[in-house]
N, C-alpha and C positions, 0 to 999 in steps of 0.2 A: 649438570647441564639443565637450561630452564630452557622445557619448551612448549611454548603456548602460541594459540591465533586470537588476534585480538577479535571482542565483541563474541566469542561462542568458545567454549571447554576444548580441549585437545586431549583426540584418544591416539597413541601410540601401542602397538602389542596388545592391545585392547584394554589398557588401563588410562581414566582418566588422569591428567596431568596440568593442575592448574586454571579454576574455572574461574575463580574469585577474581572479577575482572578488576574494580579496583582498584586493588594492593598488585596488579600486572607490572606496572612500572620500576616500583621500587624494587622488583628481585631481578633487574636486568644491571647488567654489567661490562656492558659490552664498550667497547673502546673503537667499533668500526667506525670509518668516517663514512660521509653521505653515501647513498647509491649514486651512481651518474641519474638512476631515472628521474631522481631528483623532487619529484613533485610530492614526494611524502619524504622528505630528505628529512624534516623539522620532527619526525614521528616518534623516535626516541631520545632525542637528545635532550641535553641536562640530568640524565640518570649520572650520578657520583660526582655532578659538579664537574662533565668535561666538555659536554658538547649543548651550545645553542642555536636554534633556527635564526637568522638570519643576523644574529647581535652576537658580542663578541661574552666569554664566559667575563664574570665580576669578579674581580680581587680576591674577595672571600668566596669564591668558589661557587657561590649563587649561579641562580639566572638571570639577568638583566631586565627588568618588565618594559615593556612597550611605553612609547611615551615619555620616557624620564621617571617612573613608577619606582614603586619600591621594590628592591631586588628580591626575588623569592628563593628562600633559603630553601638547603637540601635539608636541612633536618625537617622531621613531621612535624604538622600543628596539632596540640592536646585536644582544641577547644573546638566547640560550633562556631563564638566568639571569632580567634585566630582564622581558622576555614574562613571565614568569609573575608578578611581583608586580603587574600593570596590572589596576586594580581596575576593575569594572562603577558607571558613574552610574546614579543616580536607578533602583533595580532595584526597590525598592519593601519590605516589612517581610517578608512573608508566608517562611518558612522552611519547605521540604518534610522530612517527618520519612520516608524510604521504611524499610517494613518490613525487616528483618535476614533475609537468604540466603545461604544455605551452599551453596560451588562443591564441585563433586569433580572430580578428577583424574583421566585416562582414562591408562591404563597405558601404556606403551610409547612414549612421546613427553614433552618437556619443555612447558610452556606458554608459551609467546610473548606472555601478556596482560603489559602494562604496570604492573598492580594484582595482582598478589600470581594468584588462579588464580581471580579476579573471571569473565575471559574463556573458560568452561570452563562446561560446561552443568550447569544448574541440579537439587540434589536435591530431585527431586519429591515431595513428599507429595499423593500421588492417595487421599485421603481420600474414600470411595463417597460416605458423608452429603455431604461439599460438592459432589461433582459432580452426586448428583440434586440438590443447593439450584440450579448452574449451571442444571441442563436447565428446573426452573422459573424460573427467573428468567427467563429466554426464552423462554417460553412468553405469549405475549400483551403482549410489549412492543414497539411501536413501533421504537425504539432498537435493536433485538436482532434484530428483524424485518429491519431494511436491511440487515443485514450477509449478504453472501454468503457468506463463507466458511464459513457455518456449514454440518456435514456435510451431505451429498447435495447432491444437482444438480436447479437449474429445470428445468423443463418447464413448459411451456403450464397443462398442469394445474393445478399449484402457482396460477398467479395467480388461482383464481375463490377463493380464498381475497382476506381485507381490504385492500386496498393503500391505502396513501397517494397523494394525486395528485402529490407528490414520486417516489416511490417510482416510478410509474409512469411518468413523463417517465424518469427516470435508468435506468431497464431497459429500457424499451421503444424510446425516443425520445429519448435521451441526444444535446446538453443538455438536450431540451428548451425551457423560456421562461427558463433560465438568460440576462443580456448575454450578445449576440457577444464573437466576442477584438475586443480595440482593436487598434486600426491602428498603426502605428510611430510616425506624428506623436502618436497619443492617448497613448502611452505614455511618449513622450519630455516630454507634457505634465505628466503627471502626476508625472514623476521628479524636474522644477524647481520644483514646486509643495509638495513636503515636506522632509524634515530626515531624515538619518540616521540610522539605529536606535543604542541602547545597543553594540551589538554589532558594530556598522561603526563607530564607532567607536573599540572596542579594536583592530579588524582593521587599523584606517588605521595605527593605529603599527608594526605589525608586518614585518617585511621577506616578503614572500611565500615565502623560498626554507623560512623556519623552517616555514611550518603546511603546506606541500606534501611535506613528509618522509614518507617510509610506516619512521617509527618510533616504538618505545615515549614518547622524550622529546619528538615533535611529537604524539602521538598526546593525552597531558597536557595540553600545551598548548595542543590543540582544546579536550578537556575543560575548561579553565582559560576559554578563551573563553566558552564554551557554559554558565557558572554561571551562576545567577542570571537568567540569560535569560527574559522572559515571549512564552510562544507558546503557540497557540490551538491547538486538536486539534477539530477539527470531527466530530465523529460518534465514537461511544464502543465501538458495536456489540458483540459479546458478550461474556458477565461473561469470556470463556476471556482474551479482549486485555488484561485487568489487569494483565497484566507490562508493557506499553507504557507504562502510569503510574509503573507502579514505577521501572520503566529512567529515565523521564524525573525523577523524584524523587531516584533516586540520583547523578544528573547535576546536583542542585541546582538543576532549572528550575521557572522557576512558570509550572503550568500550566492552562490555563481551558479547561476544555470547554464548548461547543457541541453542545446535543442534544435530543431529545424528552423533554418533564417528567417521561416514566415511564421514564427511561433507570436502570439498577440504579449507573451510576455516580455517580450524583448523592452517595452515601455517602462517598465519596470523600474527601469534605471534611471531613466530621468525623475523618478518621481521621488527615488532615493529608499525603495523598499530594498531592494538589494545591488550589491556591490558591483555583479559583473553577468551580461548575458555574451555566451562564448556558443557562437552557430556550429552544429555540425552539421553535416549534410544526411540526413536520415531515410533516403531514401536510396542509398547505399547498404551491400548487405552488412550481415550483422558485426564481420571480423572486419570488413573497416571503417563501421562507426565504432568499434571497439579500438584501436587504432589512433583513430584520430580523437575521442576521448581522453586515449591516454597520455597523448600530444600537450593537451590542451590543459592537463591537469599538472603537467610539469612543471608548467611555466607558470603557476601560481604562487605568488609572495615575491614575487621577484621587481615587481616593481612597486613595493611599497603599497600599495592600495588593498590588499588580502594579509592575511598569513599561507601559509602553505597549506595543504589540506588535512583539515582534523578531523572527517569522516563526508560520508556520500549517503545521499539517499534517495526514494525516486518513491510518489504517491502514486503512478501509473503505473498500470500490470505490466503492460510488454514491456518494459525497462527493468522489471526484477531479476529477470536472469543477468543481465549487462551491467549491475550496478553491483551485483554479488559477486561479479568475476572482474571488475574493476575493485574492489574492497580486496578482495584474497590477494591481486598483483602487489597492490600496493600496502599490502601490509596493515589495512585499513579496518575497525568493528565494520563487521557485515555477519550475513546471512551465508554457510558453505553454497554453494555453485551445486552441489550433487543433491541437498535435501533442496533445495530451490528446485531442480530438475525433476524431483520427484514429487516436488504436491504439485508441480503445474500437469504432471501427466497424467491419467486419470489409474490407468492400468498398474503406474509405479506404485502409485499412493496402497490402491489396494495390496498391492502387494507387500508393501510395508508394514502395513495394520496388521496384514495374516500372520506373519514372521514374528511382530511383536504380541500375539494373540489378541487381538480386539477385532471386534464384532466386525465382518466386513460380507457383502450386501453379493449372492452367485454371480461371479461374471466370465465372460469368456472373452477374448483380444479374436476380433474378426480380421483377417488381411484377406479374403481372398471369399464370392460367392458360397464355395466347397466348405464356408466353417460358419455357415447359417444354420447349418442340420443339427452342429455340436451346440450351437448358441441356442438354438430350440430346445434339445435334449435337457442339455446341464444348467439353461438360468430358466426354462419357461417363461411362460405368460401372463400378464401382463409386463413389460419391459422397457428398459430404456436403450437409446442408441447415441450415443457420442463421440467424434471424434477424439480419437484418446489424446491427442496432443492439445486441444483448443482453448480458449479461452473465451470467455462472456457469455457460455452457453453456445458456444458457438454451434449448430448444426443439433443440438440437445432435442430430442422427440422419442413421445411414449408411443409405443408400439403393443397392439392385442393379440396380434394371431402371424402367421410365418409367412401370408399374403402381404400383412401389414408392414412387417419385418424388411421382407426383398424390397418394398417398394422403396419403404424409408433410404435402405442402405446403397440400395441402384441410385435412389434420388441424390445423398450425398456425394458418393465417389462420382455421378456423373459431372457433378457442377466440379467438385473439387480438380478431374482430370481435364477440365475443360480453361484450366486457367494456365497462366504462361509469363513467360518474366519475360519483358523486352521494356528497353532504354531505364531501364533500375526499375519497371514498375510491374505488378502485379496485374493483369486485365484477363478479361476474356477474351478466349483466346478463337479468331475467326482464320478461314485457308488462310490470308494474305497476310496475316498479324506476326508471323517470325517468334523469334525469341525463343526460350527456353522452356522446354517443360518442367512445368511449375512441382511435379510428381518428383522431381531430383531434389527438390529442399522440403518437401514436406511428408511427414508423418500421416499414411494412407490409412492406417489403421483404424478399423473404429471398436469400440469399448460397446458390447451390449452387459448392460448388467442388470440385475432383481429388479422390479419396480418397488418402491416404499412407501407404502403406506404411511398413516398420520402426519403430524402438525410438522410444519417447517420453524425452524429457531435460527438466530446468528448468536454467534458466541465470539463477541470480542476481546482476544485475551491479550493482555501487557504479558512479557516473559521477560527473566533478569535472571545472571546466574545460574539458569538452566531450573527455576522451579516459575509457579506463575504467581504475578505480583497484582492482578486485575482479570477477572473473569465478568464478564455482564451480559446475560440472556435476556435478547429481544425476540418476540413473538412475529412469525411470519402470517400473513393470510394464506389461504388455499390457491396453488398460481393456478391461472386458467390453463389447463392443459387444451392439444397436445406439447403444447410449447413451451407450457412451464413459465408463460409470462407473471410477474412478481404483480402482486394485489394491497397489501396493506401490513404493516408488522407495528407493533407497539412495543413499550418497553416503561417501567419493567413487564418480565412475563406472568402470565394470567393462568399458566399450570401450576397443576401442583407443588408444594414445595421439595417434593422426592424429586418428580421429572426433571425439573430444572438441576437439580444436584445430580443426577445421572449424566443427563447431556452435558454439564459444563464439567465432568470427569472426564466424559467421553472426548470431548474437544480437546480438552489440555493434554490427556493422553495421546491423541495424534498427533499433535503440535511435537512434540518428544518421541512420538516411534519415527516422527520424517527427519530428526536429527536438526533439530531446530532450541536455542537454548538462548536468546534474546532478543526481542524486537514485539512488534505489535504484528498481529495476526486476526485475520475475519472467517473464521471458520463458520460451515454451515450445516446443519442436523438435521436428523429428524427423529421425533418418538414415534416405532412405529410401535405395532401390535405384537413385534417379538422383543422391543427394547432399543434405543438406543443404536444408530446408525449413523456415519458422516457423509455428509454429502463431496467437500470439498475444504479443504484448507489454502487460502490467500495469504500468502507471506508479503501482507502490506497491510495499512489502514483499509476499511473499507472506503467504498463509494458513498455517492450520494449522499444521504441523510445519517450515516455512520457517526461522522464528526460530532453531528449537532445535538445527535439522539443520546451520545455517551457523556457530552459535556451538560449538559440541561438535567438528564436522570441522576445523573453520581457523580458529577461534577469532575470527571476526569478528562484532559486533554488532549487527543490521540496523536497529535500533530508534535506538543510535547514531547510524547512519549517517544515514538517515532525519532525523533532528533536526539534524545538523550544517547538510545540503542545503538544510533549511528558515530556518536562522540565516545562510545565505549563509557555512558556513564551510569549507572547502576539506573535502575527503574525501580519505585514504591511507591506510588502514587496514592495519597489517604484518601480515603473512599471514606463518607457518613454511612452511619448503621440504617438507616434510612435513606430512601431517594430522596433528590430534592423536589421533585417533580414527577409527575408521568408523561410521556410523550405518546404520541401516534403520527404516522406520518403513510403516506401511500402514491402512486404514478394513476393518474387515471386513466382506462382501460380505452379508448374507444368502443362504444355499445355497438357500434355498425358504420357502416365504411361512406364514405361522403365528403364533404367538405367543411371546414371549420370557417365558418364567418365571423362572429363576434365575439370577442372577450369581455364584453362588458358586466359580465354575472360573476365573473372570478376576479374583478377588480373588487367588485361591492364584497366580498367574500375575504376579502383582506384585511376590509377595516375591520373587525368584528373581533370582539374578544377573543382572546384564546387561539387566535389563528398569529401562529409564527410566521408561515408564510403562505401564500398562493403562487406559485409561477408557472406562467404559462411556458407550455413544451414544442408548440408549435406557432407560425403565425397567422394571422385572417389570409382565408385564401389557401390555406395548403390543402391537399387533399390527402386524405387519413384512410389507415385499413383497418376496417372491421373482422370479429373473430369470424363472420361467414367466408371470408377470403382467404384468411389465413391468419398471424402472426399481428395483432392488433396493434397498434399505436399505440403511443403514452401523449395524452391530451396536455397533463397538467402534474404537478408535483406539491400535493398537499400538507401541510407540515402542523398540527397542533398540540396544544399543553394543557393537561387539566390537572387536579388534584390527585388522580388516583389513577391506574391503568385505564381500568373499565369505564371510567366516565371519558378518557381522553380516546378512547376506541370509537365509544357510543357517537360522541361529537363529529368525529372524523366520517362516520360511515352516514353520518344525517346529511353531512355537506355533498360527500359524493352522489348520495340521491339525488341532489339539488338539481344535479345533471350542468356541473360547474362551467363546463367548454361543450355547448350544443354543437352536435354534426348534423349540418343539411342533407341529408337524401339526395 
C-alpha cells in the first residue's frame, strides 16, 4: 500500500511514509476512475498509461499533450536535455500575456539568475497618480479589506469598523466554521478516490536527483514543469500584490482567482494576465465560502479554457487556513489544516516548541479576569498581551506592572465583546444593532507572555522535502512600543555571524516542530539576552517589502517558490555565495499627529540614486496619528540599495530624517 498527502510527508503509526515528493507519482497504481467532485479529477491520471485529464489515453499508452503536442511517454526521461522537451496534457487554450519588466543590476556582484538579470529587483516606476488610484482602490473593497498586510497594525479598534462574518472567524477565531483537518484514514481516502494532476504527471517521468538540484539548469526545469499549469490563488487582496499575477503569468500559469465581486483584480482578465476571475461572496462565513469554493473549483477545465486544478494558493493571511483545507479536500500539495491552525494561534505554537524542546518565551492562556493573578505570578513583568487567535498584531501591547495588565486586558475583551454579526457583517455592536454575538465565533482568550528583550530578525525560509532549501536573515529596527509598530529592517543582516546562524536554526526548527515540510514561510525572532526566541511563524510569503528585499539581496523569488510548493514541485533555488546587493527598506512612523499636506519632498526623494522606491501611504488632506495619541500612522514606504548593509542602512535612516511626508500640527 502507498500512502502519502501530496506537497508534505505522511506519518501513519508514527512512522514516516513517503516524503520524496517528486518520484510521488510514479509509485501510484491505482485504476480508480474520477471522483464525482471532479475538480481535481485530472490529479492522478496517466500513472501506468490508463487514465487522462480531459484527452482520451494514446495508442501507445502515453499521454496525449495538449494542442496536438508530442505524446508524453510513461517511461522516465534519463536527461536534463529529455526533461525539458516533456510537454503538459490537456493544459487548456487560455495563454497568459504578462506585462514587459525591465530588471537592473546592483553593482558589485554578478547575477546568479538562470534568465538573463530576470532574478534582480524590479525598476520601479512609483508613479504618485497610480499609487493614489492604489490607496482608492482600497478603500471600501471587501477583497482589499482582508488583506493584512496592508500598512499599519490592528487593534481592537480598527474592528468596530464593517467586517465580514468571514473576516471575523479568520481574525478573531481562526478557523472558525472552516471543516476540521481530516484524519489520516480521511485523507488516505481521498488520495485513492482521484487521478493525478497535469503536473504529477510530468514529475512521474522525471528522475528526482534532476529537479532537486539548487541550480541554474534544474532551476529551468521547475520552470519547464510549472508552464502551463492551472492554479487557483484564493484571495487577491491589495491592488500592491499585482506582481504575484504578473510573476505567475510570466511563469506561463493559468491562473483563476478566487475572490469578493468587488475585488480590483477582477480587471485582470481583460488584460490577459490571468485566465479566469470566479466571485465568491466573502462576506459569508467561513463554511460557506468554503463551499462555494469548492463549487467553483470543479467546474474547472471543463470548458476548454484551463486544465483542471494543479494546485492552490493564497499570498493573504486570512485565506491560509481556507486554501489548506481546500488542498487536503482535494487531494491537492498544501500546507496540513492542523500545523496551519497552530502557528496562526499564538498559545498552539508555544505549545508546540515546548513539546519539541525549543526555547519558548513564560506564558500563560488568560480566559477569564481570575487568571491575571497566575499571569502576574508565572510570566511577570515586563509583558505582552495578545489575542491568542489574531492576526497582524492584532490587539498586541506591552504591559509594566498588573494595573497596566487589567487595563490592557479589560480594554481588549471590552471592544472585542462589544462587537456582533448582523446581515453577514461584523460592526459594532449598539441597543438597536441585533445580530449575533460576535463572542460565539471568536477566540476570547488572550495570550500574556515574557517580554523579549533584543534585536528583531525575519527569517524567510523556502522548505522542500521537509528539510530547508533557503534561509535569509533580515535585520529589524527597534518597533516603537507600546504597540510594537515596525521601524526599519535591512538585509542582509548586520549581527554577528554566530547570531544569525542561531536564529536561522531556530526558525527552521519551528517551521518543523508546527509540522510544516514545504512551502515558503516568514518567520519572525528575536536575540534576546538569554538566546534565541520566536516570535511568530507565517505560513505564506511575507508582506510588504519581503518579495523585493529577497529577490534584490540573493536573488531568490518568493512568488516562484510559493507556486512551485503549491504544484508539488520540489524547491532548490541557487542562492550566490554573496549577495547581490544590500537593501533597507522602512514605513514612516508619524512624529505627531496632524494633517498631511504635501508630498512634494518624497516625489523629489525618488529620483535620487539608490532610492528603489518612495510611496506615499496616505493622501494630502488625510489626518494622521501621532505616537502621543496612540498607535502612529505609516506616512510613507521607503525602499533603498546600496553596496553593503551598513551603507544601505545609513542612507535610509538620512532620508527619514529628511522628515519625507511633513505633518501640519
Amino acid at each position: 500500500q502507498v500512502y502519502a498527502s501530496l506537497g508534505s510527508s505522511c506519518e501513519r503509526g508514527g512512522k514516516r511514509r513517503l516524503s520524496d515528493i517528486p518520484s510521488l507519482p510514479a509509485l501510484f497504481t491505482m485504476t480508480s476512475a474520477r471522483s464525482k467532485g471532479g475538480c481535481c479529477g485530472g490529479c492522478f491520471a496517466g500513472v501506468g498509461g490508463k487514465f487522462a485529464p480531459d484527452v482520451a489515453p494514446s495508442i501507445g499508452g502515453g499521454i496525449q499533450a495538449a494542442n496536438g503536442g508530442v505524446a508524453v511517454s510513461n517511461e522516465k526521461v534519463g536527461t536534463m536535455q529529455e526533461a525539458m522537451k516533456l510537454q503538459r496534457p490537456a493544459e487548456g487554450s487560455f495563454l497568459p500575456s504578462p506585462p514587459q519588466r525591465t530588471r537592473t543590476d546592483s553593482p558589485g556582484w554578478a547575477s546568479p539568475a538562470p534568465y538573463g538579470s530576470v532574478a534582480m529587483g524590479m525598476d520601479i516606476d512609483c508613479d504618485f497618480d497610480l499609487v493614489m488610484e492604489e490607496i482608492d482602490q482600497a478603500a471600501g473593497s471587501l477583497g482589499c479589506q482582508m488583506d493584512l498586510d496592508a500598512p499599519g497594525r490592528a487593534t481592537a479598534k480598527t474592528l468596530m469598523a464593517q467586517r465580514s462574518t468571514y473576516e471575523a472567524e479568520q481574525i478573531l477565531g481562526s478557523p472558525g466554521t472552516l471543516p476540521r483537518p481530516m484524519s489520516a484514514d480521511e485523507r488516505e481516502a481521498v488520495i485513492r478516490s482521484i487521478l493525478p494532476t497535469a503536473t504529477f504527471q510530468m514529475l512521474s517521468k522525471i528522475p528526482p536527483q534532476l529537479l532537486t538540484q539548487a541550480s541554474d539548469d534544474a532551476q529551468a526545469l521547475r520552470r519547464k514543469m510549472a508552464h502551463g499549469a492551472t492554479i487557483v490563488f484564493v484571495s487577491a487582496g491589495l491592488p500592491g500584490k499585482r506582481f504575484t499575477f504578473e510573476r505567475a503569468a510570466a511563469l506561463g500559469l493559468k491562473v483563476v482567482i478566487l475572490e469578493h465581486p468587488d475585488s480590483w483584480s477582477s480587471s485582470l482578465v481583460k488584460e490577459g494576465i490571468v485566465a479566469k476571475f470566479l466571485p465568491v461572496d466573502m462576506s459569508q462565513g467561513s463554511e460557506a465560502v468554503f463551499a462555494q469554493a469548492m463549487a467553483l473549483i470543479s467546474e474547472l477545465g471543463k470548458d476548454g479554457l484551463t486544465g483542471t486544478a494543479d494546485g492552490i494558493a493564497t499570498f493573504v493571511e486570512l485565506s491560509v487556513p481556507l486554501v489548506s483545507r481546500l488542498a487536503e479536500r482535494l487531494g491537492l500539495p498544501g500546507h496540513r489544516p492542523a500545523a496551519v491552525d497552530d502557528a496562526r494561534n499564538k498559545h498552539s505554537t508555544r505549545a508546540r516548541l515546548k513539546a519539541a524542546g525549543l526555547p519558548t518565551p513564560r506564558n500563560v492562556l488568560l480566559k477569564s479576569v481570575a487568571d491575571l493573578e497566575i499571569g502576574s505570578r508565572e510570566v511577570g513583568f515586563p509583558a505582552v498581551l495578545k489575542p491568542a487567535s489574531g492576526a497582524a498584531s492584532l490587539g498586541v501591547k506591552k504591559v509594566v506592572n498588573e494595573q497596566d495588565m487589567l487595563e490592557t486586558y479589560n480594554e481588549i475583551i471590552e471592544e472585542l465583546s462589544s462587537l456582533v454579526v448582523t446581515s453577514g457583517a461584523l460592526v459594532k455592536g449598539t441597543p438597536n444593532s441585533g445580530g449575533v454575538d460576535a463572542s460565539k465565533i471568536m477566540d476570547m482568550s488572550v495570550l500574556m507572555e515574557q517580554y523579549l528583550d533584543g534585536c528583531e530578525v525575519d527569517i524567510d525560509v523556502v522548505m522542500s522535502g521537509g528539510e530547508y532549501q533557503y534561509a535569509a536573515v533580515a535585520d529589524n529596527g527597534p518597533t516603537m512600543e507600546p504597540y510594537f509598530n515596525e521601524t526599519w529592517a535591512v538585509c542582509p543582516s548586520l549581527l554577528p555571524k554566530d547570531d544569525q546562524r542561531q536564529l536561522k536554526e531556530l526558525g527552521i526548527a519551528c517551521v518543523k516542530a508546527l509540522g510544516f515540510t514545504s512551502g515558503v514561510f516568514h518567520v519572525e525572532c528575536k536575540m534576546t539576552s538569554t538566546g534565541p526566541q520566536l516570535i511568530e511563524v507565517n505560513a505564506r510569503m511575507g508582506g510588504g517589502q519581503v518579495f523585493e528585499c529577497n529577490l534584490r539581496a540573493w536573488g531568490v523569488d518568493l512568488v516562484e517558490e510559493t507556486l512551485f510548493a503549491a504544484l508539488g514541485i520540489p524547491s532548490a533555488p541557487p542562492v550566490p555565495k554573496q549577495p547581490l546587493s544590500a537593501v533597507a527598506y522602512c514605513y514612516v512612523n508619524a512624529p505627531v499627529s496632524g494633517r498631511v499636506d504635501d508630498l512634494s519632498q518624497l516625489e523629489g526623494i525618488m529620483k535620487r540614486d539608490g532610492v528603489v522606491w518612495a510611496k506615499p501611504l496616505v493622501k494630502p488632506g488625510t489626518q494622521v496619528t501621532g505616537p502621543e495619541k496612540g498607535m502612529p500612522s505609516w506616512l510613507c514606504d521607503l525602499f533603498v540599495t546600496r553596496p553593503t548593509a551598513r551603507e544601505a542602512l545609513d542612507f535610509l535612516k538620512s532620508l527619514e530624517a529628511e522628515n519625507p511626508v511633513p505633518v501640519v500640527v
